[in-house]
PyMOL Python script that loads the backbone (N, CA, C, O; Angstrom):
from pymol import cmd

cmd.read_pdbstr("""\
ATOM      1  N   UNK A   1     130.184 122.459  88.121  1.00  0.00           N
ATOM      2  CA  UNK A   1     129.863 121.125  88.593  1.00  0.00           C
ATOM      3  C   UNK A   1     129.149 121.182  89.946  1.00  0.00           C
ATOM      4  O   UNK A   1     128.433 120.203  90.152  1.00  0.00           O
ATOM      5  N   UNK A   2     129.175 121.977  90.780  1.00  0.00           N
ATOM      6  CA  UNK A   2     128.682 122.105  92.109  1.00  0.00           C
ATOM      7  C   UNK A   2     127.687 122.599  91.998  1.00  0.00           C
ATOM      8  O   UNK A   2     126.812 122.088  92.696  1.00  0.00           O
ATOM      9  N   UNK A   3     127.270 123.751  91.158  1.00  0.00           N
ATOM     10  CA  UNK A   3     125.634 124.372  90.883  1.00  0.00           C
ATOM     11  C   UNK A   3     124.820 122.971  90.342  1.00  0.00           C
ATOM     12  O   UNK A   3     123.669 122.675  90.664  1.00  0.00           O
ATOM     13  N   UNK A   4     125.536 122.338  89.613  1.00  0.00           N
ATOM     14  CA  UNK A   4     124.627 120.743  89.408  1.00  0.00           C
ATOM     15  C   UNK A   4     124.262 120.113  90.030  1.00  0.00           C
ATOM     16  O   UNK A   4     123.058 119.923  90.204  1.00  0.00           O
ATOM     17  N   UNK A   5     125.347 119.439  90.713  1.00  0.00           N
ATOM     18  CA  UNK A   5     125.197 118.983  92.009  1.00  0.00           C
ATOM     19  C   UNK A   5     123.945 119.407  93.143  1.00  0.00           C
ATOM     20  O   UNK A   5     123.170 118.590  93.638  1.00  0.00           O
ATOM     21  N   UNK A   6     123.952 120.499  93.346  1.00  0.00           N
ATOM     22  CA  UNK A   6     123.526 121.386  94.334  1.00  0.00           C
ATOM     23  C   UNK A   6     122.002 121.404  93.394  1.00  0.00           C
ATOM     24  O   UNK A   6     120.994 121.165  94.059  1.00  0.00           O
ATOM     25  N   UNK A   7     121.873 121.584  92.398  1.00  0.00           N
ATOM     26  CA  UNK A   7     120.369 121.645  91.395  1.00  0.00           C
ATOM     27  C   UNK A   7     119.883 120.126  91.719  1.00  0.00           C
ATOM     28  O   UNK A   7     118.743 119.957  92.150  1.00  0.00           O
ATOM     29  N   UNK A   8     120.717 119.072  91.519  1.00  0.00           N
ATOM     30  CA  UNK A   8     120.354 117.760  91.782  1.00  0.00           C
ATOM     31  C   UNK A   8     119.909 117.349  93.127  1.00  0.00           C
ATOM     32  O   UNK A   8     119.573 116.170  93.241  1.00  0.00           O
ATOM     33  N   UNK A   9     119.852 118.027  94.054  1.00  0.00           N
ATOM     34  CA  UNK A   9     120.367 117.662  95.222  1.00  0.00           C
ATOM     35  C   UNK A   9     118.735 118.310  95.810  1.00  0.00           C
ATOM     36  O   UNK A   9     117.942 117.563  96.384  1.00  0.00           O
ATOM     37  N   UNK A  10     118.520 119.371  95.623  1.00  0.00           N
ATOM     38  CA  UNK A  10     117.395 120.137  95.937  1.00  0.00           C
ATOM     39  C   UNK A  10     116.319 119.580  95.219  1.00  0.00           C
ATOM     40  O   UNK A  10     115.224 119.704  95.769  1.00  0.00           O
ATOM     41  N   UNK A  11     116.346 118.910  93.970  1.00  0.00           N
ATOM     42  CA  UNK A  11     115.544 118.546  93.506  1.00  0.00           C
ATOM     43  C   UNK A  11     114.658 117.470  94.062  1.00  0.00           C
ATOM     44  O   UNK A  11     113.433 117.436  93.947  1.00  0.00           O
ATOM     45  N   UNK A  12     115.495 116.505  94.743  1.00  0.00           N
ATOM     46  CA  UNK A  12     115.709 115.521  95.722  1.00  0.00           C
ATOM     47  C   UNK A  12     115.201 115.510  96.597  1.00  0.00           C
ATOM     48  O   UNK A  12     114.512 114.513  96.814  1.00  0.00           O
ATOM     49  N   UNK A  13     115.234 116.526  97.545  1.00  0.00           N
ATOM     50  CA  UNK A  13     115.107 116.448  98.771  1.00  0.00           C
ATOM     51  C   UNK A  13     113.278 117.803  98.961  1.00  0.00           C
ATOM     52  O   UNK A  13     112.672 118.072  99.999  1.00  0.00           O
ATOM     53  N   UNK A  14     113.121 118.065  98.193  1.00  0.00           N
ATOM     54  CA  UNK A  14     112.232 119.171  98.122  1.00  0.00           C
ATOM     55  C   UNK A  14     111.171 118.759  96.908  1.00  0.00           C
ATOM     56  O   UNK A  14     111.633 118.266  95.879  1.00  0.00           O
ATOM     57  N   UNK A  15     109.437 119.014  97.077  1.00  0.00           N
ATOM     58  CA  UNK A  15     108.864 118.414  96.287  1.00  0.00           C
ATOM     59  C   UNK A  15     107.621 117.516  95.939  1.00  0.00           C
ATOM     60  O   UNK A  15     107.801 116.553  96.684  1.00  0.00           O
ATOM     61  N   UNK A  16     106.613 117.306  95.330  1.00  0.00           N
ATOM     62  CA  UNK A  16     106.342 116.128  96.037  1.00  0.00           C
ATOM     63  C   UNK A  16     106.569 114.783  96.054  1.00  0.00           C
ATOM     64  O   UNK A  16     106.095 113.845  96.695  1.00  0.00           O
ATOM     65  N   UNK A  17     107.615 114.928  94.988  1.00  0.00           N
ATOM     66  CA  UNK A  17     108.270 113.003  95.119  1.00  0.00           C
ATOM     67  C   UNK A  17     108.624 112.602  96.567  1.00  0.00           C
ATOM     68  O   UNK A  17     108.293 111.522  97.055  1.00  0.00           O
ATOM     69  N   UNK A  18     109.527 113.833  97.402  1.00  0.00           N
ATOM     70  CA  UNK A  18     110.234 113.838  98.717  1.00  0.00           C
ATOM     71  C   UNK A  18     109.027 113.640  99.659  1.00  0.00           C
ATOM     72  O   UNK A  18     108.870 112.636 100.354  1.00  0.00           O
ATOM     73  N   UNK A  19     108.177 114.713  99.613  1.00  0.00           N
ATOM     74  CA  UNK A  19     107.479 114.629 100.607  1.00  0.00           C
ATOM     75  C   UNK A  19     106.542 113.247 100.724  1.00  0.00           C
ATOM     76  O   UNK A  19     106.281 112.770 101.828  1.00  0.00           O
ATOM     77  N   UNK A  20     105.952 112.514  99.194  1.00  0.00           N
ATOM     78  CA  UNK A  20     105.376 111.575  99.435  1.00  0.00           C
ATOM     79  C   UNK A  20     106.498 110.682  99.796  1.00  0.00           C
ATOM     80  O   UNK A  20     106.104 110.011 100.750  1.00  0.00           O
ATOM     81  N   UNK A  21     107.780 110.336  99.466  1.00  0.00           N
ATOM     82  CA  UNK A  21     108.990 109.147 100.027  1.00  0.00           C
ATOM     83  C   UNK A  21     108.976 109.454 101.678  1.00  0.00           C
ATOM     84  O   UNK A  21     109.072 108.535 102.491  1.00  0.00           O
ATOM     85  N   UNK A  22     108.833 111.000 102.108  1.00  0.00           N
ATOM     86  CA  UNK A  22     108.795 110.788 103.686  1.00  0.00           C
ATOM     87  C   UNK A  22     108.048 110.370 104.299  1.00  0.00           C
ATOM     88  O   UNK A  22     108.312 109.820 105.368  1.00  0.00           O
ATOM     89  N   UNK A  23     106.424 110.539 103.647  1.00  0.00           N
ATOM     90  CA  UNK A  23     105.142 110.101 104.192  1.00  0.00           C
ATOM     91  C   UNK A  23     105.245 108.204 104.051  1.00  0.00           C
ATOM     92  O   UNK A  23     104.651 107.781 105.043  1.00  0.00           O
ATOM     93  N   UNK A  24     105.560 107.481 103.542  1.00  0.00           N
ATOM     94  CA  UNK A  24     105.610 106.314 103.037  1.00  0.00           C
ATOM     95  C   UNK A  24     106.851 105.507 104.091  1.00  0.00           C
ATOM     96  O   UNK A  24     106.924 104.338 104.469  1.00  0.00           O
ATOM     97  N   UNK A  25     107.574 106.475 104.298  1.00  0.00           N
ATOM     98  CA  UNK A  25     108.683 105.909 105.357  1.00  0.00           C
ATOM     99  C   UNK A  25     107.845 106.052 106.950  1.00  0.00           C
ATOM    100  O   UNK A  25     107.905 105.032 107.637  1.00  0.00           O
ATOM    101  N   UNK A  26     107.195 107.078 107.460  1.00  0.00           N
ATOM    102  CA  UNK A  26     106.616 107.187 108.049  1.00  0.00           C
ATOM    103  C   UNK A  26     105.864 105.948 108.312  1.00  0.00           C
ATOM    104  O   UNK A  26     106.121 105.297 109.325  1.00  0.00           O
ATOM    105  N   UNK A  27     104.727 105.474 107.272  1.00  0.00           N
ATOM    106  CA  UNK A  27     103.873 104.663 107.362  1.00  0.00           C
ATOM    107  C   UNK A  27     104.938 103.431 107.678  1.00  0.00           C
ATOM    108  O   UNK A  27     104.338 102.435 108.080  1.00  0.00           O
ATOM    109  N   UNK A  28     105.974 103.309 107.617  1.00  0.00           N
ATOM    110  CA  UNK A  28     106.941 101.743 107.260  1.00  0.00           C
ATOM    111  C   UNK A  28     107.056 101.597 108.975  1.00  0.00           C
ATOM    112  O   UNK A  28     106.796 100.630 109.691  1.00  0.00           O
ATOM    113  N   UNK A  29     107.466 102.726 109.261  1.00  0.00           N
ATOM    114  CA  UNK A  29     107.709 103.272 110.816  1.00  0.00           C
ATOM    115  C   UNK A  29     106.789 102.518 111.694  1.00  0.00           C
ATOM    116  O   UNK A  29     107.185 101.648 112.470  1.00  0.00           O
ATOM    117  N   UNK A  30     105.158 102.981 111.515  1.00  0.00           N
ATOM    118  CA  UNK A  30     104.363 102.346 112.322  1.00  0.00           C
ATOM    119  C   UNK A  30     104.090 100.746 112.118  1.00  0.00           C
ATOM    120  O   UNK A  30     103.774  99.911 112.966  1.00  0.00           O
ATOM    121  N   UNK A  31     104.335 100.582 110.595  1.00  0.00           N
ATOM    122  CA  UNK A  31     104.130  99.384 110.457  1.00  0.00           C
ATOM    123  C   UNK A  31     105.512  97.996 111.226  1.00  0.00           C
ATOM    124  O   UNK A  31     105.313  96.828 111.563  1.00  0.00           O
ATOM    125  N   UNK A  32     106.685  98.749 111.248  1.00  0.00           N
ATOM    126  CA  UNK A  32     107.565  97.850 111.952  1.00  0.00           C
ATOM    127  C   UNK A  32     107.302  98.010 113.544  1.00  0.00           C
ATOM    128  O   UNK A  32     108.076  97.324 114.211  1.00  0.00           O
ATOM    129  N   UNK A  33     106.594  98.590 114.111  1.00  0.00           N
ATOM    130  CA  UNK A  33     105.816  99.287 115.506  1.00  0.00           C
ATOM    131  C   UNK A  33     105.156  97.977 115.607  1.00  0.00           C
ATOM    132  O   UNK A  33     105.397  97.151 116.487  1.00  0.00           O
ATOM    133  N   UNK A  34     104.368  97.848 114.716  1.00  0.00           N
ATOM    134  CA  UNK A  34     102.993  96.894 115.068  1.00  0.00           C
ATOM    135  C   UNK A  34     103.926  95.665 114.765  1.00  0.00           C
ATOM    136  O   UNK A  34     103.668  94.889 115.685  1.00  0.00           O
ATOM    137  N   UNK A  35     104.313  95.425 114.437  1.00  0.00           N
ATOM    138  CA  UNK A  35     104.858  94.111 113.681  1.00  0.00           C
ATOM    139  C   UNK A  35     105.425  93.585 114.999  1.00  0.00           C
ATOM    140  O   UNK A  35     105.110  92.460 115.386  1.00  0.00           O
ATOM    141  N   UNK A  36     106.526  94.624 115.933  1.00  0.00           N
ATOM    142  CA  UNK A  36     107.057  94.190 117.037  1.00  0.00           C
ATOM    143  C   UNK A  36     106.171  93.923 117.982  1.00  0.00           C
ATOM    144  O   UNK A  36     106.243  92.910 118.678  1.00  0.00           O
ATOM    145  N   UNK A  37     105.103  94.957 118.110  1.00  0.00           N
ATOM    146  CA  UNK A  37     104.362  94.539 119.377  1.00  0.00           C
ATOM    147  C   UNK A  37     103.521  93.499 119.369  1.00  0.00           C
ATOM    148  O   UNK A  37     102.923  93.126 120.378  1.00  0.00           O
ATOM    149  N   UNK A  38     103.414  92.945 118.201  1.00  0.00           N
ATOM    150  CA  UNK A  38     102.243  91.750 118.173  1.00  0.00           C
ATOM    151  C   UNK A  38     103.284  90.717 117.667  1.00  0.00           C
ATOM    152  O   UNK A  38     102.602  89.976 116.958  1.00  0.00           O
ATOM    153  N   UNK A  39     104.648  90.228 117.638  1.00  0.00           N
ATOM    154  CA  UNK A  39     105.245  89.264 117.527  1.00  0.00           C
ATOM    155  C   UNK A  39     105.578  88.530 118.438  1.00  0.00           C
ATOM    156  O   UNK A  39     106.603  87.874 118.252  1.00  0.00           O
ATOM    157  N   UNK A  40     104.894  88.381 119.660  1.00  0.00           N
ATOM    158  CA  UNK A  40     104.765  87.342 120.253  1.00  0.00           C
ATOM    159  C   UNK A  40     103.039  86.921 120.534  1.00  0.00           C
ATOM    160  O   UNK A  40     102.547  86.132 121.340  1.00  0.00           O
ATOM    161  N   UNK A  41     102.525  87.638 119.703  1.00  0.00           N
ATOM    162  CA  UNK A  41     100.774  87.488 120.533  1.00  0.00           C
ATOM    163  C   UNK A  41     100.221  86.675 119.503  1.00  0.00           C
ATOM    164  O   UNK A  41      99.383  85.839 119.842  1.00  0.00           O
ATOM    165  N   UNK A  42     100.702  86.822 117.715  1.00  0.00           N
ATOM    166  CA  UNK A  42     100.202  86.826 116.869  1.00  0.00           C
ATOM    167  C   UNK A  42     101.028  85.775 116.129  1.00  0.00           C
ATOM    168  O   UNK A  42     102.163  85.652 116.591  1.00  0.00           O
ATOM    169  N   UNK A  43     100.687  84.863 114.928  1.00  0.00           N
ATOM    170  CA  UNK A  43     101.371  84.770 113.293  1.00  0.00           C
ATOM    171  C   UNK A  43     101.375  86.019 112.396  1.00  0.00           C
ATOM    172  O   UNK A  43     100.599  86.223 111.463  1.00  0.00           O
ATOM    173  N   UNK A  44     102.754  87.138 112.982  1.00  0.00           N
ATOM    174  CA  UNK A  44     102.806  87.542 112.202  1.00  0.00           C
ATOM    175  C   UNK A  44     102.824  87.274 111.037  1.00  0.00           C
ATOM    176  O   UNK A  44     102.024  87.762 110.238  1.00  0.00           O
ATOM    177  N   UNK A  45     103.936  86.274 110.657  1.00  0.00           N
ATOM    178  CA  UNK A  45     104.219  86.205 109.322  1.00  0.00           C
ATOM    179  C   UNK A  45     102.802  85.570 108.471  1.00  0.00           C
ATOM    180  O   UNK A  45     102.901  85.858 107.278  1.00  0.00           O
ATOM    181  N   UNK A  46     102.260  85.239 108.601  1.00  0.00           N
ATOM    182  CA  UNK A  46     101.116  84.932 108.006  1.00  0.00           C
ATOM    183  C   UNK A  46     100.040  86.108 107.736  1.00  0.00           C
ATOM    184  O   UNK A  46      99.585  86.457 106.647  1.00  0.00           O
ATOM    185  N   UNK A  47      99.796  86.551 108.836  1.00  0.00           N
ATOM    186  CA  UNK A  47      98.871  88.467 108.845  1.00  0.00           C
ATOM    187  C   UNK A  47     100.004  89.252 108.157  1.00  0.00           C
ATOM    188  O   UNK A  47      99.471  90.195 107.572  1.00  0.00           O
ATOM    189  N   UNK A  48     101.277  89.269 107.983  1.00  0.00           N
ATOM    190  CA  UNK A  48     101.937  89.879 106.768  1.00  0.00           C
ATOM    191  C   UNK A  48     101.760  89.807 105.679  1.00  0.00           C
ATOM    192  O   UNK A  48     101.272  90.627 104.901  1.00  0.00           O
ATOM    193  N   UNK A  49     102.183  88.713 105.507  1.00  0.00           N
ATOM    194  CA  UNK A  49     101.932  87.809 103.657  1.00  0.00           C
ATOM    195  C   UNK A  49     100.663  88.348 103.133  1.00  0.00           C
ATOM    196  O   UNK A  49     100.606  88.974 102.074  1.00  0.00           O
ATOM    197  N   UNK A  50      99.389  88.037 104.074  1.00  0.00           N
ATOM    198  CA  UNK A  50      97.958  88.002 103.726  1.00  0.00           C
ATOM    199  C   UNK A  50      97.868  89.869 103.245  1.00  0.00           C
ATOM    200  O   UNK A  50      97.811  90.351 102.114  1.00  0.00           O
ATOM    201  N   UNK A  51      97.884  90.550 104.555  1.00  0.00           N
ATOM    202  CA  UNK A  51      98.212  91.979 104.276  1.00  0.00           C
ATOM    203  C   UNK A  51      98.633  92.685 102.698  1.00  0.00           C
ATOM    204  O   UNK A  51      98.040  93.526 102.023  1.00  0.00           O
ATOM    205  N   UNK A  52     100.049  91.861 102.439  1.00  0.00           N
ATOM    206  CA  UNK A  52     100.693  92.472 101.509  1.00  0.00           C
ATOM    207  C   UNK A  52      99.924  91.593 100.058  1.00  0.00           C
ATOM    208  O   UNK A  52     100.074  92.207  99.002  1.00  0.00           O
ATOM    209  N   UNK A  53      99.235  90.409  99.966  1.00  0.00           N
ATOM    210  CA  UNK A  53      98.808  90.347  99.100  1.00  0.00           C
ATOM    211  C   UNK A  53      97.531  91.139  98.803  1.00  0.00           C
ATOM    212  O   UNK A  53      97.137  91.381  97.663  1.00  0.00           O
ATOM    213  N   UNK A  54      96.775  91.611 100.197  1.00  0.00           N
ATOM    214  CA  UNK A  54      95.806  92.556  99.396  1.00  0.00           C
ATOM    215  C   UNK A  54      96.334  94.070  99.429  1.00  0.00           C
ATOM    216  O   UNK A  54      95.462  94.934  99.522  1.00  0.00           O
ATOM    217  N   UNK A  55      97.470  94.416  99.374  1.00  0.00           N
ATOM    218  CA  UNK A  55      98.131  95.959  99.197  1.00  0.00           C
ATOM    219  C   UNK A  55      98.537  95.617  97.830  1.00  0.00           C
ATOM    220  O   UNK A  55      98.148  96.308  96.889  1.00  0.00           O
ATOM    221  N   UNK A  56      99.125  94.825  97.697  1.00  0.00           N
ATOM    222  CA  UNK A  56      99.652  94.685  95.799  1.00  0.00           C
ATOM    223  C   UNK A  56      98.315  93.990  94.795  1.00  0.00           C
ATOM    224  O   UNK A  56      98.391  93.573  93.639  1.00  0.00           O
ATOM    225  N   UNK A  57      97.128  94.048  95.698  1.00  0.00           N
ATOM    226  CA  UNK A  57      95.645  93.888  95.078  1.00  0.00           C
ATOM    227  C   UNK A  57      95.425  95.247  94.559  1.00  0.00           C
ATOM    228  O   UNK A  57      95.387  95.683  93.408  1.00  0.00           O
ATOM    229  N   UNK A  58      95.280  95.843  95.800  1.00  0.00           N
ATOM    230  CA  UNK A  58      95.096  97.296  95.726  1.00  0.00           C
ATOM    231  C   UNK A  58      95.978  98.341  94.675  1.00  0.00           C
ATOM    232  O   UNK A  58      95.665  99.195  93.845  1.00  0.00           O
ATOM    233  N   UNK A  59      96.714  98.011  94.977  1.00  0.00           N
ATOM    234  CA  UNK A  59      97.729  99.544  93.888  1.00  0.00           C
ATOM    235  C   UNK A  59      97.599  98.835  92.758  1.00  0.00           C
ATOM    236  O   UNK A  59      97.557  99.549  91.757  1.00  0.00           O
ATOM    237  N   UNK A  60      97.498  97.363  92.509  1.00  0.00           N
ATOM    238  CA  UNK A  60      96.965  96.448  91.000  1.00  0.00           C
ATOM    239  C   UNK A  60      95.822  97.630  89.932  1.00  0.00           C
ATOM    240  O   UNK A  60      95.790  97.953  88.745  1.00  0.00           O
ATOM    241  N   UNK A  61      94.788  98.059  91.521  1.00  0.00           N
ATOM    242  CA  UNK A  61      93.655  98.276  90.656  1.00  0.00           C
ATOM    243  C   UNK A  61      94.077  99.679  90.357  1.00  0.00           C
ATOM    244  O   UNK A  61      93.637 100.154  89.310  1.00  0.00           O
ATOM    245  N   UNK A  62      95.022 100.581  91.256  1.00  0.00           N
ATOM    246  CA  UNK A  62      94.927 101.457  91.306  1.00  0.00           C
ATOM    247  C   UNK A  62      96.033 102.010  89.887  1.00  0.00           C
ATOM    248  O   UNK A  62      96.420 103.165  89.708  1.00  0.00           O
ATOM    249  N   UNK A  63      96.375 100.713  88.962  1.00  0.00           N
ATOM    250  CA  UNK A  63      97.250 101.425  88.249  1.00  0.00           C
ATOM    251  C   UNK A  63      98.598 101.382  88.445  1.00  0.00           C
ATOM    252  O   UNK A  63      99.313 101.590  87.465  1.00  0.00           O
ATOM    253  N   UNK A  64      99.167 101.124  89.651  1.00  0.00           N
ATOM    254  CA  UNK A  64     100.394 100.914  90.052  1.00  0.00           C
ATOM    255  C   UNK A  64     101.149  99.992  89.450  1.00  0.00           C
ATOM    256  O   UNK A  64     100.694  98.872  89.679  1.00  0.00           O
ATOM    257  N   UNK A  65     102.194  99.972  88.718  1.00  0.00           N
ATOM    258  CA  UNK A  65     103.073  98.570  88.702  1.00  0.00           C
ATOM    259  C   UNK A  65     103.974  98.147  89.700  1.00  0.00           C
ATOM    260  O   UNK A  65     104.735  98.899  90.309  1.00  0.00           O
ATOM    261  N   UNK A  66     103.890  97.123  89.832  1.00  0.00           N
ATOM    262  CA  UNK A  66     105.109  96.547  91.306  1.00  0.00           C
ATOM    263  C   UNK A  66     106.406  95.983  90.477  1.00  0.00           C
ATOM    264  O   UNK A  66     106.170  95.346  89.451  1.00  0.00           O
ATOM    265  N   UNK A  67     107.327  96.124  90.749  1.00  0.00           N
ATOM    266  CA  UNK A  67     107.943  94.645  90.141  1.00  0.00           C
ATOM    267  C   UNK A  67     107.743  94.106  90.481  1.00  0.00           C
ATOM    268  O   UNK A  67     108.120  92.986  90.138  1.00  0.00           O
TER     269      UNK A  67
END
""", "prot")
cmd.dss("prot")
cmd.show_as("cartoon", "prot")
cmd.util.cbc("prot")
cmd.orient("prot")
């Protein structure tokens, strides 16, 4: 049960599913960066919304499904 475990576990963390989930957290990183520093200068929430409707444009074309 522990060699499973331990097979499951590496599988996980090593890879490129992992490495693209770290790169993507990364990007979340800068993006909550910007979000703070321009939440008093800006409508964020509006340059969000707008943003994320052309990112779920984008991965649309690219094949991606969203839920």
């Amino acid at each position: 049960m522990i060699k499973l475990k331990n097979i499951l576990n590496e599988s996980v963390n090593e890879g490129p599913d992992s490495d693209l989930f770290k790169k993507l957290n990364g990007i979340n990183n800068d993006i909550f960066k910007l979000l703070l520093k321009y939440q008093n200068k800006a409508d964020v929430d509006k340059a969000v919304h707008s943003w994320m409707l052309g990112l779920h444009a984008s991965l649309k074309k690219m094949g991606i499904k969203l839920w």
